[in-house]
C-alpha positions in Angstrom: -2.4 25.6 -15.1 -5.1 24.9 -17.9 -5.4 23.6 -21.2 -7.0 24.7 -24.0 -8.7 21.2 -25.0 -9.6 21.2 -21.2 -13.4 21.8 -21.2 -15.0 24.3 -19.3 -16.0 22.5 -15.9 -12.5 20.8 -15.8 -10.8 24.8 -16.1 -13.4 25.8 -13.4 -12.7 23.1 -11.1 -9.0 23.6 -11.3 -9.3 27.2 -10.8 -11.3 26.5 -7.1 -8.7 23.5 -5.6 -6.1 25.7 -6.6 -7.6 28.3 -4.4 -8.2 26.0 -1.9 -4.6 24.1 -2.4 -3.1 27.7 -2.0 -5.0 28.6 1.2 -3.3 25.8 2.9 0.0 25.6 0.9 3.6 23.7 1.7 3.8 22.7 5.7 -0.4 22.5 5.5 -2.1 20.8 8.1 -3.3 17.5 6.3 -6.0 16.6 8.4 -7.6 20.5 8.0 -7.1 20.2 4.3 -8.8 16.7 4.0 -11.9 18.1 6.1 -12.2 21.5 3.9 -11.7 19.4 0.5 -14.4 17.0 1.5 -16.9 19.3 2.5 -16.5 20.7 -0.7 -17.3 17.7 -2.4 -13.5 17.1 -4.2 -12.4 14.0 -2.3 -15.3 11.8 -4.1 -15.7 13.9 -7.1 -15.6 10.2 -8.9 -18.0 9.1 -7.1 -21.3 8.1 -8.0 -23.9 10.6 -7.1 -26.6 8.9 -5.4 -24.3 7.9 -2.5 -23.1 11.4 -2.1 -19.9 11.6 -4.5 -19.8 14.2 -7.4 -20.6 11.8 -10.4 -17.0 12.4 -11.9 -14.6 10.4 -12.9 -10.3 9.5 -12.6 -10.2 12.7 -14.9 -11.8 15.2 -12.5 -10.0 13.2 -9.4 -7.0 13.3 -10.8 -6.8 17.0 -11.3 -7.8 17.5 -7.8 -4.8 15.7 -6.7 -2.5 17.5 -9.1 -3.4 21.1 -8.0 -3.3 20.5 -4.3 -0.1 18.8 -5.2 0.9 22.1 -7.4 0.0 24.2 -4.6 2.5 22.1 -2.5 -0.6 20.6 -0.4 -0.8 17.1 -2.0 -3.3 14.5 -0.3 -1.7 11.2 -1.0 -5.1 9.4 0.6 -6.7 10.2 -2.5 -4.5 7.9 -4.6 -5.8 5.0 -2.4 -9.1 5.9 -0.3 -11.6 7.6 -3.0 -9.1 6.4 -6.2 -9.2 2.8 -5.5 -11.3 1.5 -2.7 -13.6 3.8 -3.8 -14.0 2.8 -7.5 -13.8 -1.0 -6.6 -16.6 -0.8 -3.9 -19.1 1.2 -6.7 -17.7 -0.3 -9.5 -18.3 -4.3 -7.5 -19.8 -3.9 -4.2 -22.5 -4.7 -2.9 -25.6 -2.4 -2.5 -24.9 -2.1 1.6 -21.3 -1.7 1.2 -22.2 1.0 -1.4 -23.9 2.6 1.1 -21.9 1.6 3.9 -18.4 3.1 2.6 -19.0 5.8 -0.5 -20.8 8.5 1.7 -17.8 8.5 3.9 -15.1 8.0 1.3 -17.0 11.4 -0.8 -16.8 13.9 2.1 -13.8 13.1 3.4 -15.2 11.3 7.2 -14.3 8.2 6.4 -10.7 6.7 4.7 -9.4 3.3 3.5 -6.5 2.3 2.8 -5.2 -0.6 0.2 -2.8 -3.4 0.8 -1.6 -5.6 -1.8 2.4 -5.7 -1.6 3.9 -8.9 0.6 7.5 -8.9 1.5 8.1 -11.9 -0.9 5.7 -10.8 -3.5 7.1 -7.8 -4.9 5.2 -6.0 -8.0 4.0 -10.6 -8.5 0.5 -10.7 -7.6 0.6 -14.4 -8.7 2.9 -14.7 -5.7 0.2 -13.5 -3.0 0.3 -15.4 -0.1 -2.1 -13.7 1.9 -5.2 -16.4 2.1 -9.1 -16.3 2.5 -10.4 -19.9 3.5 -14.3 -19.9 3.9 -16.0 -20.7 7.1 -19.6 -21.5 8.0 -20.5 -17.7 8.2 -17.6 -15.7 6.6 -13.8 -15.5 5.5 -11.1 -16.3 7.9 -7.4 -14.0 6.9 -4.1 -15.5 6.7 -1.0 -13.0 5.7 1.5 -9.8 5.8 1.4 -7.2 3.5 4.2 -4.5 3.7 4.2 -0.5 2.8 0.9 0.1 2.7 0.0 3.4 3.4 -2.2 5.7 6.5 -3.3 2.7 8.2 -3.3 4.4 11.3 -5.7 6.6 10.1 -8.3 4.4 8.3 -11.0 3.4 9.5 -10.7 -0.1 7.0 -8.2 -1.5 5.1 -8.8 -3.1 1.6 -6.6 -6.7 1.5 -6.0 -8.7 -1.3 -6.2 -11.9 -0.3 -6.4 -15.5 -2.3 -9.0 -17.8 -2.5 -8.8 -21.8 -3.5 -10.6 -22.4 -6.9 -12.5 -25.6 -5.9 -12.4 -26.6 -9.2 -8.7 -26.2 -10.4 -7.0 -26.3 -6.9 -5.7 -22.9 -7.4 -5.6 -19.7 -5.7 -7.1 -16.8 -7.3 -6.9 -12.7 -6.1 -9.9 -11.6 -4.3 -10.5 -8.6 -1.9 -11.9 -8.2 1.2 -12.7 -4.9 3.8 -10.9 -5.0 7.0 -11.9 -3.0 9.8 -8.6 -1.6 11.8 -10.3 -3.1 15.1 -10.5 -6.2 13.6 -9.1 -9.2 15.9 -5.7 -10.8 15.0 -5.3 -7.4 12.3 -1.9 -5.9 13.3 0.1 -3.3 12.2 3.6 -2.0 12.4 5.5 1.5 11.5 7.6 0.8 9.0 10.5 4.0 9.5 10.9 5.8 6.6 13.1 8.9 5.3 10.0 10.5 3.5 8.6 13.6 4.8 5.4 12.6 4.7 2.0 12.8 6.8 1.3 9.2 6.0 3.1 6.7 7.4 4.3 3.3 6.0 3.1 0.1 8.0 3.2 -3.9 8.1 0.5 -5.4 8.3 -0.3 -9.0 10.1 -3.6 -10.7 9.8 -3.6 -13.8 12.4 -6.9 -15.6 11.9 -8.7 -12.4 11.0 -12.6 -13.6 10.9 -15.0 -11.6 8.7 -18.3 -12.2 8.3 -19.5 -13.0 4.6 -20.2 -9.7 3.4 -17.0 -8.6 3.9 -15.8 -10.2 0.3 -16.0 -7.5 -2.4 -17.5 -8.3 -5.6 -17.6 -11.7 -7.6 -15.7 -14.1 -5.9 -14.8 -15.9 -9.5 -14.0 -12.1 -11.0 -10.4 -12.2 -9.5 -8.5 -10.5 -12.0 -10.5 -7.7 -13.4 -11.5 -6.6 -9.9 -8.2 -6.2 -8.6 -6.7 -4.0 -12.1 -9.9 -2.1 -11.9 -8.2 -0.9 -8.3 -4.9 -0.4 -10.0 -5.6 1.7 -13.0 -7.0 4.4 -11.5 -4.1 4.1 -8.5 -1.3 4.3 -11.7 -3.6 7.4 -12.8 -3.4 9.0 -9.6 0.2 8.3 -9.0 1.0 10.0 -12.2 -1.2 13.0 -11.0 0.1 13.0 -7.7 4.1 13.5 -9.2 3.1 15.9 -12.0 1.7 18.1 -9.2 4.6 17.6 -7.0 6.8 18.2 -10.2 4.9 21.8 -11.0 5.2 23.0 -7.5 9.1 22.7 -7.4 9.4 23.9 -11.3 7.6 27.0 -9.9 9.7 27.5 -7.1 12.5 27.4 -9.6 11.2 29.7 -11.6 10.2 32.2 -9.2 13.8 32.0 -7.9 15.3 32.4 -11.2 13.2 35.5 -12.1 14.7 37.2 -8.9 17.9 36.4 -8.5 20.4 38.1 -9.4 24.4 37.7 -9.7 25.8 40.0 -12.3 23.6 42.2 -13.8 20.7 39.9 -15.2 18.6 37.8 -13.4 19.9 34.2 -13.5 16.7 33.1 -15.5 18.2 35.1 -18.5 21.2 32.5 -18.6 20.3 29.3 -21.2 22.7 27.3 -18.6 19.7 28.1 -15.9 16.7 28.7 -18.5 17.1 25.7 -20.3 16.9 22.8 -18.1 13.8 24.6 -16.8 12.2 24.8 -20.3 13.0 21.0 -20.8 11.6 19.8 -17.0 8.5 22.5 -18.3 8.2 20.4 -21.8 8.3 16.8 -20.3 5.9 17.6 -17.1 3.2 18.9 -19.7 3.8 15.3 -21.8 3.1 13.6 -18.8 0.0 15.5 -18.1 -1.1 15.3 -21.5 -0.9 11.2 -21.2 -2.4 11.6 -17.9 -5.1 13.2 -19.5 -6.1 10.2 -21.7 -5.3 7.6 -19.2 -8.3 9.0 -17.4 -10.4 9.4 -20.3 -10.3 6.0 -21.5 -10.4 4.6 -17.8 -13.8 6.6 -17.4 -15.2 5.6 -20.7 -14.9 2.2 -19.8 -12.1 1.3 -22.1 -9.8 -0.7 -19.4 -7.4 -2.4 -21.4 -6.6 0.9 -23.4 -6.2 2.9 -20.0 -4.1 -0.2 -18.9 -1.3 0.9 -21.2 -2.2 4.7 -20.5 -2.3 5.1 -17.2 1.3 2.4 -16.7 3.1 5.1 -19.5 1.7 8.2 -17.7 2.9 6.9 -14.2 6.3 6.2 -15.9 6.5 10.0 -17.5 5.3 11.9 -14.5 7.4 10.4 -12.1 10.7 10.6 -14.9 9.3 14.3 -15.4 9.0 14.8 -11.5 12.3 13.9 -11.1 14.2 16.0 -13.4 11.8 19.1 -12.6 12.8 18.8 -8.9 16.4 17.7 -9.7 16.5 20.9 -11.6 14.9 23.0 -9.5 17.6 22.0 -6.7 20.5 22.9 -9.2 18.3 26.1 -10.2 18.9 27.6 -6.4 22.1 26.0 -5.6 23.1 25.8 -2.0 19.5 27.5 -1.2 17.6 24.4 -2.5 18.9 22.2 -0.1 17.4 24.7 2.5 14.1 24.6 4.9 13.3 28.2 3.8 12.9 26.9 0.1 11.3 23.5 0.7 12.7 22.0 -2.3 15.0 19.6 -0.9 12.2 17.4 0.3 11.1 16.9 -2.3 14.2 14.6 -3.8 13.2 11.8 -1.8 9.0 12.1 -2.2 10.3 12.5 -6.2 11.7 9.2 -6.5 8.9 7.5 -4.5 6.7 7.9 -8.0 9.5 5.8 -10.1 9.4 3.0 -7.3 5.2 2.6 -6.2 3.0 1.5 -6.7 4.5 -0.4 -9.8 8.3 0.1 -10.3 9.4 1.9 -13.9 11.4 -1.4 -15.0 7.7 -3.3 -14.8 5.8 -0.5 -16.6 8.9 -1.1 -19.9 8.3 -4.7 -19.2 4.5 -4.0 -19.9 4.9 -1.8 -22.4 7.8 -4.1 -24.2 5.8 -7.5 -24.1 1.8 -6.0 -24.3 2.4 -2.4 -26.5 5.1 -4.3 -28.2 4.5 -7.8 -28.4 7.6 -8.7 -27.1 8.6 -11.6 -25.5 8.3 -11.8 -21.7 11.2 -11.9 -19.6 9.5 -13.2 -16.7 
């Protein structure tokens, strides 16, 4: 699915992950797809060049994530491993990190995940409790962090942790790589009724020592470090359910073009046609703000694509809801079926209103900064 403001490189690069999407299609072999979409350069299409990425941006990552995701073959690494440890570490790492990680992250052989969320902490990251005290020759890591995402398959994990401002007494966000072989770094499957390739863990780090390079950028940057991370992930997010969100409205679709009761296809009712035209209308809204989330992200604008990419992540996953809730309706008793693969969706659907920010934080962003509301909290 183009566009016609779409330029040319952006239709052509749609038009080969689709292809590559539908070779694998829905019950894909994720670790298969990964390999073939790295090789082909579209897991680090962001990345900067010179350490083996594609020189992109969020806009062409993004639409790498929704067609595989339209094909029913979506990658939810990308949201964390090239999306946002990849942007933070070119954006604020260091040369040797740069060269260290990037290579990896762009052709798919290496992946990182991202943990932030505490049990306590919620959508607060004022409330991180997960600590960094400096030693003679490094960091020593203090802290849980809950539903963070393929940590049994990356080969690092990026923490936020907090640092004590020697100044001011306080603690301020910072972020640190973690290898997975790291002593005192555990982990624990956190059970979940997704059907999903990646898992859900805990995470404990029990005196985790890391030597001095392991810090990520400005020690003093905090803040703008951290959303830098979390832009692009709201981006992704967004692309990740209006792909999801495409695939079942063309399941429905197809189904309602071919089935027949009385002597019309059921497509030809409104009751049927309708609710598809709406789901249809809302997805391409969402895409559309999707759109200039990533454009401002990638031209540098990050308090614009702030507001972008938190109202695009809260219309794609309202419009992924309602296209999958309709496409369930659509087939009736078949939706709920294996055959149609629809039903599995219900759950992964609502996943997009909830994380990585839920929709009641995005209207309290929009209310108090779009707005200029008062806070509530």
């Amino acid at each position: 699915m183009s566009t016609d403001i779409e330029p040319q490189e952006h239709t052509e690069l749609r038009a080969a992950v689709t292809a590559l999407g539908r070779r694998h299609g829905p019950g894909f072999d994720r670790a298969a797809l990964w390999a073939e979409a790295g090789k082909l350069g579209y897991l680090g299409v962001n990345l900067p060049e010179e350490y083996g990425g594609g020189g992109g941006g969020i806009a062409e990552l993004s639409l790498v994530l929704e067609e595989t995701g339209a094909a029913g073959a979506p990658l939810l690494m990308m949201v964390v491993s090239p999306a946002i440890c990849g942007t933070v570490i070119s954006r604020f790492g260091t040369e040797e990190q740069k060269r260290a990680w990037l290579p990896g992250l762009a052709d798919g052989s290496k992946t990182m995940a991202f943990g932030i969320t505490e049990p306590d902490a919620g959508s607060n990251s004022h409330r991180i409790t997960t600590t960094a005290t400096r030693t003679e020759d490094g960091w020593v890591l203090n802290g849980r962090k809950v539903f963070v995402s393929g940590v049994d398959i990356a080969d690092a994990t990026l923490i936020v942790g907090r640092t004590s401002d020697a100044r001011t007494g306080s603690l301020k966000p910072c972020l640190f790589i973690v290898p997975r072989d790291a002593p005192g770094f555990g982990r624990r499957h956190i059970e979940m009724e997704l059907d999903a390739d990646e898992k859900q863990f805990e995470l404990t780090l029990d005196d985790v020592h890391l030597p001095a390079e392991a810090l990520v950028g400005d020690e003093d940057a905090g803040l703008l470090q951290l959303f830098a991370g979390l832009n692009p992930e709201r981006i992704m997010t967004a692309a990740f359910a209006i792909g999801m969100g495409r695939h079942a409205l063309d399941r429905a679709v197809a189904y309602a073009k071919e089935r027949q009761v009385w002597k019309a296809p059921i497509g030809a009712h409104q009751a049927i046609a309708h609710p598809l035209a709406q789901a249809h209308i809302e997805i391409e809204l969402a895409r559309l703000m999707m759109q200039k989330a990533a454009r401002l992200y990638d031209a540098g604008d990050d308090v614009g694509a702030g507001e972008a990419a938190n109202m695009a992540k809260y219309a794609a996953a309202e419009a992924c809801v309602k296209a999958v809730d309709t496409a369930v309706h659509t087939l009736g008793g078949n939706g709920l079926t294996k055959e149609f693969g629809i039903a599995r969706l219900i759950t992964a659907a609502r996943v997009a209103r909830i994380a990585p920010v839920s929709r009641e934080m995005i209207l309290n962003y929009v209310s108090s900064h779009s707005l200029g509301l008062p806070k509530s909290y």
